[in-house]
Structures are given as C-alpha cells and as structure tokens.
N, C-alpha and C positions, 0 to 999 in steps of 0.2 A: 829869385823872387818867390816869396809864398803864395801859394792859391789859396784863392776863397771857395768855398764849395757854396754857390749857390740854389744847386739842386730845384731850379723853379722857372716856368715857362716866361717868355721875355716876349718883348715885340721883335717883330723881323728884325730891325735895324739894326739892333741892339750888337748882336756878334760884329757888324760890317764897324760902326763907331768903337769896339772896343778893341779891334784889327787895328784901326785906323791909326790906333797911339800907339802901334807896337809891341801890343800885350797881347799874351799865349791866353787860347780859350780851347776849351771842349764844347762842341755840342751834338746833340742828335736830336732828328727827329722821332716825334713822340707816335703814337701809335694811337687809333680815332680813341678807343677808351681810353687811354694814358692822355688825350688832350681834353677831352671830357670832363676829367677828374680835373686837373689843371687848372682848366678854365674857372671850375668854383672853388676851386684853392686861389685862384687868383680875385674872383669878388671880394671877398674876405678878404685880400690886403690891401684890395683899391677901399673897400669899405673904411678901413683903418686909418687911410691915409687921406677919405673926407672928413673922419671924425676929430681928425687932428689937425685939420687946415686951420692956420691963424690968421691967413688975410683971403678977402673976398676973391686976389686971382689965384691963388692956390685952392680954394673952394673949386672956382669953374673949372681948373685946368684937373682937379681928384675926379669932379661930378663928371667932366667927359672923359677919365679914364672908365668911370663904372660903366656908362655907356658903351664906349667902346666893346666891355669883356662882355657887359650883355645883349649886344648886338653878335658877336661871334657863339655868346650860346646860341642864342637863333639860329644864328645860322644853323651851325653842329646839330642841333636835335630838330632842322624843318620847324621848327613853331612862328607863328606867323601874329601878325600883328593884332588881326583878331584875333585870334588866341588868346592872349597876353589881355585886350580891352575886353575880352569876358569877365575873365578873370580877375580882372580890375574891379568892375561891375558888379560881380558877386561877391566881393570882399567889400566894396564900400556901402550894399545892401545888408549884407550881415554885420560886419564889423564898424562900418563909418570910417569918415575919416580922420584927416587930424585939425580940422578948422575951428575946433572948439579950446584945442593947446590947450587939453588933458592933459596931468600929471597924476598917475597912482599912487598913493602915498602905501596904500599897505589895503587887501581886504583876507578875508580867511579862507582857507584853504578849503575849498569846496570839492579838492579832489584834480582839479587840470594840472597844479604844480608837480603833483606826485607821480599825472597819467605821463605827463610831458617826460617823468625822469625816467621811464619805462625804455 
C-alpha cells in the first residue's frame, strides 16, 4: 500500500482510529518548540476549513476546531484569559469591530501595505 506523508500535528486519537482499520502509521512526539510551531500551522488549517464550511454544522463543528487549537496555545505559552480579554479590549478601542459589516473596497497606499511586506 502507498503512504501518504502527512507530515502535520493530529489529535491524540487520530493514530489509535487509523490503527484501528489496520493501517501502518509513523508517529513521534514532537518537542515543546516543534508543538508550538505546529499548533499555529494548525490555526491556519482549522482557519481554512471555517472558511470553507458550506452548512451551518460544518461551521460549528470547524469554529470548535479553532477553539480547540487556541485553547492548547494557552495552554503551551501560560496566557490566560485575561490576557487574551486585554487584548480584546485594546483592539476593539483602537481598531473597532466588526458590527458595522465594513467592506474595503480600495484606499491608497499610505505606506502600511508596504511596511506590512517588510
């Protein structure tokens, strides 16, 4: 049988369910920086995978994968919920939020698009 190289951090179960049918697997554990890294390689594909949700239970069951992966950053780096509701706080003081369903259509380049590609 061919292997797929998945090369990417999984939930626990994952290896015991793909045992379970009789399929040959690799794993290791990963090392706290190597799960670090991981962990935001993995928002980024739960990201992916809310923005591609076509029905409303595929939405919840993507939105409590992001949860999930950012509840274990907490964990992993101590940050704590205050933390996070500062943080909140300071972004919707400076930035707002989204209750007004803004859409940019284009303004000119004042210089953040160019600082951002630094």
């Amino acid at each position: 049988m061919e292997k797929i190289h998945y090369n990417k951090l999984v939930r626990d179960k994952i290896p015991e369910n793909i045992r379970a049918k009789g399929t040959k697997l690799e794993t290791r554990e990963l090392s706290e920086d190597e799960f670090l890294s991981e962990l935001k390689k993995k928002i980024k594909e739960e990201a992916v995978e809310v923005s591609e949700a076509e029905s409303r239970e595929k939405l919840v069951s993507e939105l409590a994968d992001v949860i999930d992966v950012v509840e274990e950053i907490k964990k992993t780096e101590g940050i704590t919920d205050t933390e996070i509701g500062n943080a909140r706080k300071a972004s919707l003081e400076k930035k707002g939020g989204f209750s007004t369903k803004t859409y940019l259509e284009w303004a000119e380049d004042d210089g953040y698009e160019a600082q951002k590609r630094k």
